[in-house]
Each structure stands twice: as structure tokens, then as C-alpha cells.
C-alpha atoms as a printed R data frame, in Angstrom:
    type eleno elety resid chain resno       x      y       z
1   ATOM     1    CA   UNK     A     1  11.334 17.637 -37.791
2   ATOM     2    CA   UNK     A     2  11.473 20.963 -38.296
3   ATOM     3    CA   UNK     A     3   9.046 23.555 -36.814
4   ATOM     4    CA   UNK     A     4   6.026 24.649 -39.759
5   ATOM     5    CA   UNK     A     5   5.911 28.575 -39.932
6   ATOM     6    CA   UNK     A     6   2.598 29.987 -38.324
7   ATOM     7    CA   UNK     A     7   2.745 32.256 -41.480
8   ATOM     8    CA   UNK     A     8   5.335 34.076 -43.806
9   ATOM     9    CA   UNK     A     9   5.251 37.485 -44.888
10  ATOM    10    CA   UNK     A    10   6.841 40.687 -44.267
11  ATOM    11    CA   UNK     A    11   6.323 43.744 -41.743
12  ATOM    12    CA   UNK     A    12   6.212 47.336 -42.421
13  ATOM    13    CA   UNK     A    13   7.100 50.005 -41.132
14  ATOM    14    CA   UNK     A    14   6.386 53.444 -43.699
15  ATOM    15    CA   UNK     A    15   9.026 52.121 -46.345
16  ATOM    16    CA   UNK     A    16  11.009 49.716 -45.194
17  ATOM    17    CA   UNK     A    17   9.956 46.065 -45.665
18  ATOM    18    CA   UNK     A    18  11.282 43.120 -43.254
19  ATOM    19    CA   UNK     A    19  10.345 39.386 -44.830
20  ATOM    20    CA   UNK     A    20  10.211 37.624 -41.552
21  ATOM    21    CA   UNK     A    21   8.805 34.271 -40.662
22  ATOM    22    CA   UNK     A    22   6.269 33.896 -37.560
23  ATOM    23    CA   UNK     A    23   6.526 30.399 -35.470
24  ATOM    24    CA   UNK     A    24   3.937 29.805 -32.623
25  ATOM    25    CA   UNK     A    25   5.683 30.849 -28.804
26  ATOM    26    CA   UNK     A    26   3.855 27.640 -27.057
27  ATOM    27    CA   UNK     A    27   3.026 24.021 -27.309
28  ATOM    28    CA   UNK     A    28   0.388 22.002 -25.421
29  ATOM    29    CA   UNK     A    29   2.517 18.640 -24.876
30  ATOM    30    CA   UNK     A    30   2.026 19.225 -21.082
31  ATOM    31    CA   UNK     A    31  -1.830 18.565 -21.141
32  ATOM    32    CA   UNK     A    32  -3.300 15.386 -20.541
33  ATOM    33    CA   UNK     A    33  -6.557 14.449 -22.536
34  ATOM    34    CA   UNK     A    34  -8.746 11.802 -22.423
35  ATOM    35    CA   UNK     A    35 -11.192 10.100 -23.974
36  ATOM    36    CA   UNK     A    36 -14.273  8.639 -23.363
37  ATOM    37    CA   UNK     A    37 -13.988  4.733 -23.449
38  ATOM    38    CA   UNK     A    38 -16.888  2.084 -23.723
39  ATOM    39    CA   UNK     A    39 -15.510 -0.157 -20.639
40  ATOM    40    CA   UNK     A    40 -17.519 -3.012 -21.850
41  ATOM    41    CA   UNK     A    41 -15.801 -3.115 -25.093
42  ATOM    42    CA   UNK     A    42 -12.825 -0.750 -24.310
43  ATOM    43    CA   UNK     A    43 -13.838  0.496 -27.439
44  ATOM    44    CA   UNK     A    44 -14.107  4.475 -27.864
45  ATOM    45    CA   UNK     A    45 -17.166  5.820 -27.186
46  ATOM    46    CA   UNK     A    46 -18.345  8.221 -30.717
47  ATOM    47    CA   UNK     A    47 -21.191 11.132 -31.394
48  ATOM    48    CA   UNK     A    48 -24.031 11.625 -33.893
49  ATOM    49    CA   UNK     A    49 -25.316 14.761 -34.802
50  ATOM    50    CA   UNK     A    50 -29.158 14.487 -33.588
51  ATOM    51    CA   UNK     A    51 -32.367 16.656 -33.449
52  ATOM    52    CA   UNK     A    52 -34.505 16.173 -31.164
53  ATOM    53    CA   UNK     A    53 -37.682 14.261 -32.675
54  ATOM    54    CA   UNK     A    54 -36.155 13.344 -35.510
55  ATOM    55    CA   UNK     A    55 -32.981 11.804 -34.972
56  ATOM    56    CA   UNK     A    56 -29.296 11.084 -36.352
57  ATOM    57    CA   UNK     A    57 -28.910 13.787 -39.541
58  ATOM    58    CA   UNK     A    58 -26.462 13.469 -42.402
59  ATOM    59    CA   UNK     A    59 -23.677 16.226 -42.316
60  ATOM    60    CA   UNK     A    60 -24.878 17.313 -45.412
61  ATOM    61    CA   UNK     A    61 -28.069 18.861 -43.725
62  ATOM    62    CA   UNK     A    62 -26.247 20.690 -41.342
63  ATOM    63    CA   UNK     A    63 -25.546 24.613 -41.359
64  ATOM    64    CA   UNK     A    64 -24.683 27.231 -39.355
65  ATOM    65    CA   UNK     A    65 -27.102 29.587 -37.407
66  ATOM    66    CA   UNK     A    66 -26.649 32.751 -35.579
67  ATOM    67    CA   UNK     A    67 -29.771 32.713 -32.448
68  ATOM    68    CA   UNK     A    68 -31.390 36.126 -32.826
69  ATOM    69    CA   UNK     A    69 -33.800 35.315 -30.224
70  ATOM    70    CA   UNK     A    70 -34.847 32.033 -28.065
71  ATOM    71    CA   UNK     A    71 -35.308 29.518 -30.886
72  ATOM    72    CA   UNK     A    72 -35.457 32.207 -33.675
73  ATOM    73    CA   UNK     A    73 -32.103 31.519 -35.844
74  ATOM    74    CA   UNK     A    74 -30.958 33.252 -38.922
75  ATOM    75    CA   UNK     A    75 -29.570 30.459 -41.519
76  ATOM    76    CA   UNK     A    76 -26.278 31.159 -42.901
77  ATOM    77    CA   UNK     A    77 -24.623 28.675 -45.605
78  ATOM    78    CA   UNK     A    78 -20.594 28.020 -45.946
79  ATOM    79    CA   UNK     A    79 -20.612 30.270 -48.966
80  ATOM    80    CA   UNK     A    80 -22.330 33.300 -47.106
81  ATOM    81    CA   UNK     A    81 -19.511 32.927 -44.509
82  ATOM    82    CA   UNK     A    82 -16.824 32.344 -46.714
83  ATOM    83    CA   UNK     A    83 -17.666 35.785 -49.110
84  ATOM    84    CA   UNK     A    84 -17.187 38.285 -45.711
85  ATOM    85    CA   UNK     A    85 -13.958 36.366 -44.870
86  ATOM    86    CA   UNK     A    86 -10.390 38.413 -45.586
87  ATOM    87    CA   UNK     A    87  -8.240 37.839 -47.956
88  ATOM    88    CA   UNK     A    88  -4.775 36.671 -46.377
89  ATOM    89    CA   UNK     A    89  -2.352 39.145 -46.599
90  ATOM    90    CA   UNK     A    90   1.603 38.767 -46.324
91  ATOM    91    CA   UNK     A    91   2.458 42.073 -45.004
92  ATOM    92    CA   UNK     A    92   2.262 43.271 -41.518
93  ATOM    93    CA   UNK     A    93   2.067 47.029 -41.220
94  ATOM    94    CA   UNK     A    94   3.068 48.829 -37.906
95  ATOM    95    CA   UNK     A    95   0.625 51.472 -38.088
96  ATOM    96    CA   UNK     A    96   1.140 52.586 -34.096
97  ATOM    97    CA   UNK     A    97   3.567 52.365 -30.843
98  ATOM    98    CA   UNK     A    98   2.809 52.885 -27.751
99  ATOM    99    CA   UNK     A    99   4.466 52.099 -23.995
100 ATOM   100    CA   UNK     A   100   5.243 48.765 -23.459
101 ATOM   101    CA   UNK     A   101   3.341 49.029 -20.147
102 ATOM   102    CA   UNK     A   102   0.356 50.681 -21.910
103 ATOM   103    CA   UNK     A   103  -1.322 47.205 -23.073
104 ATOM   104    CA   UNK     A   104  -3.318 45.679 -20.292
105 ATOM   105    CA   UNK     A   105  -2.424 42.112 -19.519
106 ATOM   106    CA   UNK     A   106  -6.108 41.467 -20.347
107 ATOM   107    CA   UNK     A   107  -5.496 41.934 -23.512
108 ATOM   108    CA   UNK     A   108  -2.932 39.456 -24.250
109 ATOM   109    CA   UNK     A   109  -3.635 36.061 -25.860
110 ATOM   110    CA   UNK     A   110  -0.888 34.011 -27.286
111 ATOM   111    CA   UNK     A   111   3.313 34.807 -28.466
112 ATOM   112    CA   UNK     A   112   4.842 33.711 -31.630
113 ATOM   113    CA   UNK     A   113   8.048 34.286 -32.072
114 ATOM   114    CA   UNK     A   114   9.231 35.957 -35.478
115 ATOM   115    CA   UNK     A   115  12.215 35.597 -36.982
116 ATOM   116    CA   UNK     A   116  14.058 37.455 -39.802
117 ATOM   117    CA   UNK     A   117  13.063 34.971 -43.280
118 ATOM   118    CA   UNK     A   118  16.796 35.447 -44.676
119 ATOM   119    CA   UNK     A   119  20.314 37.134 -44.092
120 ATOM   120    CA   UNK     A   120  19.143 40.005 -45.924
121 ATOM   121    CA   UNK     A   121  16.595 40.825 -43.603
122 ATOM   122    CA   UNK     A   122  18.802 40.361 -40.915
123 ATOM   123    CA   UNK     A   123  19.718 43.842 -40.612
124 ATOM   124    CA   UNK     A   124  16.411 45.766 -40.837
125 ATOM   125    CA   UNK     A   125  15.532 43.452 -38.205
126 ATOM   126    CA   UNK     A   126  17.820 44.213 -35.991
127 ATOM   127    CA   UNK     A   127  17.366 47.590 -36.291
128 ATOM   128    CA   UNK     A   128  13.804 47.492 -35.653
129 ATOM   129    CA   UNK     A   129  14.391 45.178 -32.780
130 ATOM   130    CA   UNK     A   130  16.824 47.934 -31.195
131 ATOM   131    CA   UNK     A   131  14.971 50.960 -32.551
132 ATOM   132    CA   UNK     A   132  11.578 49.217 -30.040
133 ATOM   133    CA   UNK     A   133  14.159 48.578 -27.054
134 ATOM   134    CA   UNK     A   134  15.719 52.053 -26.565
135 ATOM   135    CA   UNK     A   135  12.475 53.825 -27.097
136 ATOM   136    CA   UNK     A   136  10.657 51.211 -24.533
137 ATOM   137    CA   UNK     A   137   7.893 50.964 -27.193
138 ATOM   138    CA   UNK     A   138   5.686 48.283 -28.675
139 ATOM   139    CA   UNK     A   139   4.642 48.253 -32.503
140 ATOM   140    CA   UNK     A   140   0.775 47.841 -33.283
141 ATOM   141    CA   UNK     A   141  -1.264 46.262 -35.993
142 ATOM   142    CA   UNK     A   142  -3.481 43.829 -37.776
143 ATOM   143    CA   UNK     A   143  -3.037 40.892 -39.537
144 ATOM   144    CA   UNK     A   144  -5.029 39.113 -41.650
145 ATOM   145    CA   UNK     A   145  -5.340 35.526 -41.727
146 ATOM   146    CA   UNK     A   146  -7.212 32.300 -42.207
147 ATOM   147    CA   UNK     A   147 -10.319 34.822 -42.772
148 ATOM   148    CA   UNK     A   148 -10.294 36.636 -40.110
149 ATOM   149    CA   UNK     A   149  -8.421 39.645 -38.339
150 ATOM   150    CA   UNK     A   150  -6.018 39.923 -35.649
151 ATOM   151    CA   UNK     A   151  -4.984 42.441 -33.398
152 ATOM   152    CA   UNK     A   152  -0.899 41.850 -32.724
153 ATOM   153    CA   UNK     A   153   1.635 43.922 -30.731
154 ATOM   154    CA   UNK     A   154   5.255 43.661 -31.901
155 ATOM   155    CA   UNK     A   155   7.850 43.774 -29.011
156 ATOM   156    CA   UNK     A   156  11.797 43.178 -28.315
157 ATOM   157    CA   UNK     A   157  12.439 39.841 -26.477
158 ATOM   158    CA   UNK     A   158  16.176 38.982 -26.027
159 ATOM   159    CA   UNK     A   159  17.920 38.778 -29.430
160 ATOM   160    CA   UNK     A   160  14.466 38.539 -31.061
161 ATOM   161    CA   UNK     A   161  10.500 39.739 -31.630
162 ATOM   162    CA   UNK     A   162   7.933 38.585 -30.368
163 ATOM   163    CA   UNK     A   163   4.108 38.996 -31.599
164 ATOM   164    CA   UNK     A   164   1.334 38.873 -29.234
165 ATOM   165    CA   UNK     A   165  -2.275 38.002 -30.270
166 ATOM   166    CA   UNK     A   166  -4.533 40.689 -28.423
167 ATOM   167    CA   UNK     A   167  -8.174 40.800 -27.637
168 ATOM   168    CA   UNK     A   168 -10.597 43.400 -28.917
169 ATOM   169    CA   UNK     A   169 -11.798 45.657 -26.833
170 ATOM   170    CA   UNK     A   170 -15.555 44.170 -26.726
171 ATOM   171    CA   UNK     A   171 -13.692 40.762 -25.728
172 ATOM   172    CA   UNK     A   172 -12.710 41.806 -22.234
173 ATOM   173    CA   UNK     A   173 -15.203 42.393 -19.632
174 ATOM   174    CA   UNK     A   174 -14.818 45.842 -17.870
175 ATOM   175    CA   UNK     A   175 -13.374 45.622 -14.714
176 ATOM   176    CA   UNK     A   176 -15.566 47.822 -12.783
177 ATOM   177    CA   UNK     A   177 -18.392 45.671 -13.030
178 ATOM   178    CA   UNK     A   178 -16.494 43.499 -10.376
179 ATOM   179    CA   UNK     A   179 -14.566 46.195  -8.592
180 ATOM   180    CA   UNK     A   180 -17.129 48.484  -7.614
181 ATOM   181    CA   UNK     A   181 -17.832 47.018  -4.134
182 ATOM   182    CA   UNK     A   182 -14.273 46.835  -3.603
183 ATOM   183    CA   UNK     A   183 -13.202 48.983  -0.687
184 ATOM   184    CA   UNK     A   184 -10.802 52.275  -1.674
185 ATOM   185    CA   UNK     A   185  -9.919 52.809   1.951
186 ATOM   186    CA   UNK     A   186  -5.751 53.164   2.239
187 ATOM   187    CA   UNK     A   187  -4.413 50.943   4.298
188 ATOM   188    CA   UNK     A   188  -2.543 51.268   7.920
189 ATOM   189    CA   UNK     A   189   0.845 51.988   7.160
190 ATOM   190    CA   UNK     A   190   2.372 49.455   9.656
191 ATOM   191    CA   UNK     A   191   0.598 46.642   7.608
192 ATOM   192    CA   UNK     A   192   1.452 48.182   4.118
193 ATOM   193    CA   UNK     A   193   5.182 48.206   5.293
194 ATOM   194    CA   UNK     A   194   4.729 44.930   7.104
195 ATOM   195    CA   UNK     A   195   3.755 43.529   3.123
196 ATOM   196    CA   UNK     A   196   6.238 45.602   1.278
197 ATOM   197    CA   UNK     A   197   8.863 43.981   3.187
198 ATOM   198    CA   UNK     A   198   7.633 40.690   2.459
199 ATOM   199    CA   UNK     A   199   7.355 41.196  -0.861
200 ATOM   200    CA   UNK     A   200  10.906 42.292  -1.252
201 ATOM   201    CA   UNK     A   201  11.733 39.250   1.612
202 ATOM   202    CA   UNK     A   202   9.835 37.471  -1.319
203 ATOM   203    CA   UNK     A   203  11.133 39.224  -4.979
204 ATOM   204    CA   UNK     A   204  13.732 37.615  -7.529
205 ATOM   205    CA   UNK     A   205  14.491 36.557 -10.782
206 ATOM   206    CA   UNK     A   206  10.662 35.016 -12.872
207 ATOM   207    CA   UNK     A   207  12.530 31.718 -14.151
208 ATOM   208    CA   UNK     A   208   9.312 29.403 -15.609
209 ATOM   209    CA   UNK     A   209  11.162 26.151 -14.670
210 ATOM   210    CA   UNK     A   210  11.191 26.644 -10.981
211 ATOM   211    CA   UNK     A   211   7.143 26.197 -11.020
212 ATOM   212    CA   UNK     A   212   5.230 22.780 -12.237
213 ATOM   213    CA   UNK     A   213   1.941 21.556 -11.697
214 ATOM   214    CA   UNK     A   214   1.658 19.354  -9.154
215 ATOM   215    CA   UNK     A   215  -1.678 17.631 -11.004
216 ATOM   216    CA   UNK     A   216  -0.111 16.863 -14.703
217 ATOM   217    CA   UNK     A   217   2.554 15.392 -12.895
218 ATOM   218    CA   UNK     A   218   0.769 13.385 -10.635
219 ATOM   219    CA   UNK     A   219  -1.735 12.226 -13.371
220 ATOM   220    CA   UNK     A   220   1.341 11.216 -15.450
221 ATOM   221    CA   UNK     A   221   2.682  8.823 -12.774
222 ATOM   222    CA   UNK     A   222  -0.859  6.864 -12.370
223 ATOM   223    CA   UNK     A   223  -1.212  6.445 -16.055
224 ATOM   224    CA   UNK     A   224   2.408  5.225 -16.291
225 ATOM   225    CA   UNK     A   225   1.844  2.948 -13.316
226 ATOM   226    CA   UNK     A   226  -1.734  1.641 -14.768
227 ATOM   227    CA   UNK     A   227  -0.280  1.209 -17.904
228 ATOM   228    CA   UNK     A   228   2.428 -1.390 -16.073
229 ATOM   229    CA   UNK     A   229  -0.529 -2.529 -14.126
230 ATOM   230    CA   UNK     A   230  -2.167 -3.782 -17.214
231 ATOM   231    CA   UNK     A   231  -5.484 -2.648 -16.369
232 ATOM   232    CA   UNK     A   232  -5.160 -2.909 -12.297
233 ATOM   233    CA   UNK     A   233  -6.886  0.161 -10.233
234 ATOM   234    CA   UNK     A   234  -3.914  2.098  -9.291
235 ATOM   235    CA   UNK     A   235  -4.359  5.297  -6.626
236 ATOM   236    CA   UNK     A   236  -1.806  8.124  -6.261
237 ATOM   237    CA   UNK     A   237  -1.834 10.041  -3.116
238 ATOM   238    CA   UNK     A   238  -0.931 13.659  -4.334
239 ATOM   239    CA   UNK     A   239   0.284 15.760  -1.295
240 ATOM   240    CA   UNK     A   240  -1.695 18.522  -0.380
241 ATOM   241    CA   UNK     A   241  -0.799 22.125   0.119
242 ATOM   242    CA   UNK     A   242  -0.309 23.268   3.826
243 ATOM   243    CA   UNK     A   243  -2.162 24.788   5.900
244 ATOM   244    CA   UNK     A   244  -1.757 28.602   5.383
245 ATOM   245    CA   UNK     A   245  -4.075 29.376   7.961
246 ATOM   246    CA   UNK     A   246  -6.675 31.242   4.983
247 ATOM   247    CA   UNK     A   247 -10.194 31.662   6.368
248 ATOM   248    CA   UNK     A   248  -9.262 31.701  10.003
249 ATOM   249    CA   UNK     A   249 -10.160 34.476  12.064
250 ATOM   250    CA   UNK     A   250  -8.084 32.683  14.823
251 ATOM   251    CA   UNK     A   251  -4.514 35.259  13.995
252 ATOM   252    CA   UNK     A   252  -5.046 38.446  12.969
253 ATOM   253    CA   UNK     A   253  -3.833 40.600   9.896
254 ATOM   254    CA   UNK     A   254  -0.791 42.068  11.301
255 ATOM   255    CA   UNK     A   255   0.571 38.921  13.156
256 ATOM   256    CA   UNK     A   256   0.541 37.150  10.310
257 ATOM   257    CA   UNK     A   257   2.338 39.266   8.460
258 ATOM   258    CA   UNK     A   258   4.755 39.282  10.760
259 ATOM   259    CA   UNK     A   259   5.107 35.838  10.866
260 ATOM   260    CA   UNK     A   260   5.663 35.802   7.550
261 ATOM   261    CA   UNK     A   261   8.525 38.217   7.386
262 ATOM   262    CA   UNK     A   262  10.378 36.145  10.236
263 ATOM   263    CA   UNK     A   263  10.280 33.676   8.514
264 ATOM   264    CA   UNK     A   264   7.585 31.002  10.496
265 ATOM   265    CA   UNK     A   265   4.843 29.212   9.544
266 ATOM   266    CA   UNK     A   266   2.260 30.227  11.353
267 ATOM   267    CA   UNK     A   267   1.653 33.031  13.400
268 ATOM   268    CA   UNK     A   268   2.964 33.548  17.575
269 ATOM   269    CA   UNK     A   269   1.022 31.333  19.286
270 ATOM   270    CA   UNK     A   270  -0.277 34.293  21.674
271 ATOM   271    CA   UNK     A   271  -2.121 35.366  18.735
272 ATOM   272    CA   UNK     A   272  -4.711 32.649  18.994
273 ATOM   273    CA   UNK     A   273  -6.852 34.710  22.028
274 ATOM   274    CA   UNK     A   274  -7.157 37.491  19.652
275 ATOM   275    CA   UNK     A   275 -11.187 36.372  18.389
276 ATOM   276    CA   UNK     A   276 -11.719 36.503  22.593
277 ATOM   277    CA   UNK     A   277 -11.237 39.937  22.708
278 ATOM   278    CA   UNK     A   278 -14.095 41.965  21.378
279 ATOM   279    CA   UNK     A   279 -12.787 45.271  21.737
280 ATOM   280    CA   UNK     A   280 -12.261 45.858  18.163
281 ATOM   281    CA   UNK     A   281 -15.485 44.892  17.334
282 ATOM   282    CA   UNK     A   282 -17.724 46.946  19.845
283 ATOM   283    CA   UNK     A   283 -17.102 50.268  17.588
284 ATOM   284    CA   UNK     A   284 -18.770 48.680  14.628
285 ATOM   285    CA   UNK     A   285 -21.762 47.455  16.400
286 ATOM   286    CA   UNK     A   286 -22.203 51.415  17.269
287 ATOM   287    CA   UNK     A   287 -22.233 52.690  14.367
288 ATOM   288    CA   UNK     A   288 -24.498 50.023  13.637
């Protein structure tokens, strides 16, 4: 079956028009859901609307409120809502470009990939694409669907575009308001080199299939096995990470580093006598 266009419509840039066709970047088949089973009966288990003192409601008497205050709603009908909702449009105008390192990655939501709609618009795209990859920029705008209003960034990717959903600015919390007690000390410079070489030690190619996750994997293998089972209890022992050695004060900062760029798991073992000596510490509980 063939994948169903996200939407269809064209983007601008000043005069030139590109009809291009937008198809969603991801796919959720690698969740696992569940849902909530009567074991009695085996029988799912279903919800009523309720209020409290009264009891089940019909749909019918349902609508939305906005809470002004605790218990104090304003009442809005489906037809209120639908009257401030935007009119789809089919045109995407580029109406800015900035740095393609400029966007924070807070501010990115979800890819679609677009896609020129026909041969003719083959060529404008291209040129667009390859206009966006020599400057190193990214095309902004807003598009208007189901309703409501996105923010999207246009940028090259490969042979292609790609257009990112972004947040509005009152969407992302500020980071200084968990930041601030963060330390802006520099570091020693043995440690920061000690780092930088692992990191490069550590640094290659991002390929996505090299990582999984461990738990959909391991979830997927009990419900295959239960489902053979017919119903039996079936455990799966899912192997735990090892021991890093995070949250011991046992080896210090700079041995394991060191470790690290060797190459071993752990730290010298002549590290260990390191929380015995208090030197380090006695200048702190002076200035204390």
C-alpha cells in the first residue's frame, strides 16, 4: 500500500512556486501498547464519561472548558472552536533563512519528508534543495493545517527536503531556570584533555541501526513466548547494564578517565585508597 501524503500543496519562495507533496519522516511500529484486560472474562476492560454525584453522562452533554481558576471554567461549544480555526492553505511560503545551526534542538518536533509532486517540479526543487546546501541555510515558515498553525523549517537532506515541525517559543521552558546553580568554573586542563581524547577515542559515523532498545525487544520475546505458552506465566531475564562505577566516590575523576582512554573497565586498582586520603578535602572544611 502506498504511503497517504501528510498534505499536498506547493512552497514559495518570492515567485517561484514548487507543488511538492509532504509524507510523515517516522512511524511508531516499534512501540508496544497494551490494553487493559478484565482477567475474569479476558474481556477488555471500557470507560464512561462520569461526574462525580451524578454519574455516567451522554456524549451529547459534554463540552469543552478552558479552567480560568480552581473550578471556575469558561464553556466553549464545537462551533466557538471551530469559527477561530484556519483555513487550510496549500502553499508554503519561505518567508526567512537562517544558519542551519541557529535552531535550537529544543525546538524540533517531528520530520516529514517532501518530495517534488511531478517531473515538472523536479527542477525548481532541485534548485532550491542546492541553493539551501551551498549557502548552509534553512528556509522558515508557517503552515496552516487541520485548524491550526505550524511553525516548519525547510532543510537539504541527501537528494531531498526535509520539514521539521518546531515549537513556539512559549512551548520550551527557558533553560536558565535549571542552569543557574550550575557551576561556570573551567575545568583542569589535564581532565579536559583527558575527555577530549576520549571523545575522539569515542567519535564516528551516527548510523541509527547500530542502537536498539534493549526493553521493546525484550518485551517482544515474552509476548511471542506467552503467546506459544497459551496463557502460561512466562519471565524474561533482560541483562542489565554494567557496572560503570557512577555514584562511587571509591576512583576519582581523573583515574577514570584514564581508564577509559586505555581502554579498561574500571579504573587501576590503586585508585580504590583514594576516599582514605583526606588531603583534598581539609581545604574545603577551611574555608568552611
Amino acid at each position: 500500500m502506498a504511503a497517504r501524503a501528510y498534505w499536498k500543496g506547493q512552497i514559495r519562495l518570492a515567485l517561484v512556486s514548487i507543488p511538492v507533496e509532504i509524507y510523515s519522516a517516522t512511524k511508531s511500529g516499534a512501540a508496544v501498547t497494551f490494553r487493559q484486560i478484565h482477567e475474569p472474562s479476558g474481556k477488555p476492560i471500557k470507560y464512561e464519561k462520569i461526574v462525580p454525584g451524578i454519574g455516567a453522562v451522554d456524549h451529547d452533554e459534554i463540552v469543552k472548558g478552558f479552567e480560568l481558576s480552581k473550578g471556575n471554567y469558561v464553556l466553549l461549544d464545537e462551533e466557538e472552536i471551530e469559527a477561530v480555526k484556519l483555513e487550510s492553505k496549500r502553499t508554503l511560503e519561505l518567508v526567512q533563512f537562517v544558519d542551519t545551526d541557529a535552531i535550537d534542538v529544543l525546538y524540533y518536533t517531528k520530520p516529514y519528508y517532501v518530495v517534488p509532486a511531478d517531473e515538472l517540479a523536479e527542477e525548481a526543487y532541485i534548485v532550491l534543495r542546492e541553493a539551501l546546501k551551498r549557502t548552509k541555510k534553512v528556509g522558515l515558515g508557517q503552515l496552516s493545517l487541520r485548524g491550526q498553525e505550524q511553525l516548519v523549517a525547510l532543510r537539504p537532506c541527501g537528494r531531498g527536503l526535509v520539514l521539521e515541525v518546531l515549537r513556539y517559543a512559549d512551548e520550551v521552558n527557558k533553560a536558565a531556570n535549571y542552569f543557574r546553580d550550575v557551576g561556570n568554573d573551567k575545568p583542569d586542563a589535564d581532565l579536559l584533555d583527558l575527555a577530549e581524547t576520549l571523545i575522539a577515542k569515542k567519535s564516528g559515523e551516527f548510523d541509527a541501526s547500530d542502537y536498539h532498545n534493549h526493553y521493546i525487544d525484550a518485551l517482544k520475546r515474552v509476548i511471542a513466548k506467552k503467546a506459544k505458552a497459551k496463557g502460561k506465566r512466562v519471565l524474561e531475564d533482560v541483562e542489565e547494564p554494567a557496572d560503570t562505577g557512577r555514584g562511587s566516590n571509591v576512583i576519582d575523576l581523573m583515574a577514570a578517565l584514564k581508564a577509559s582512554v586505555d581502554g579498561k573497565k574500571t579504573a587501576p586498582a590503586k585508585a580504590a585508597p583514594a576516599k582514605k586520603a583526606p588531603a583534598k578535602k581539609q581545604p574545603a572544611r577551611k574555608r568552611a
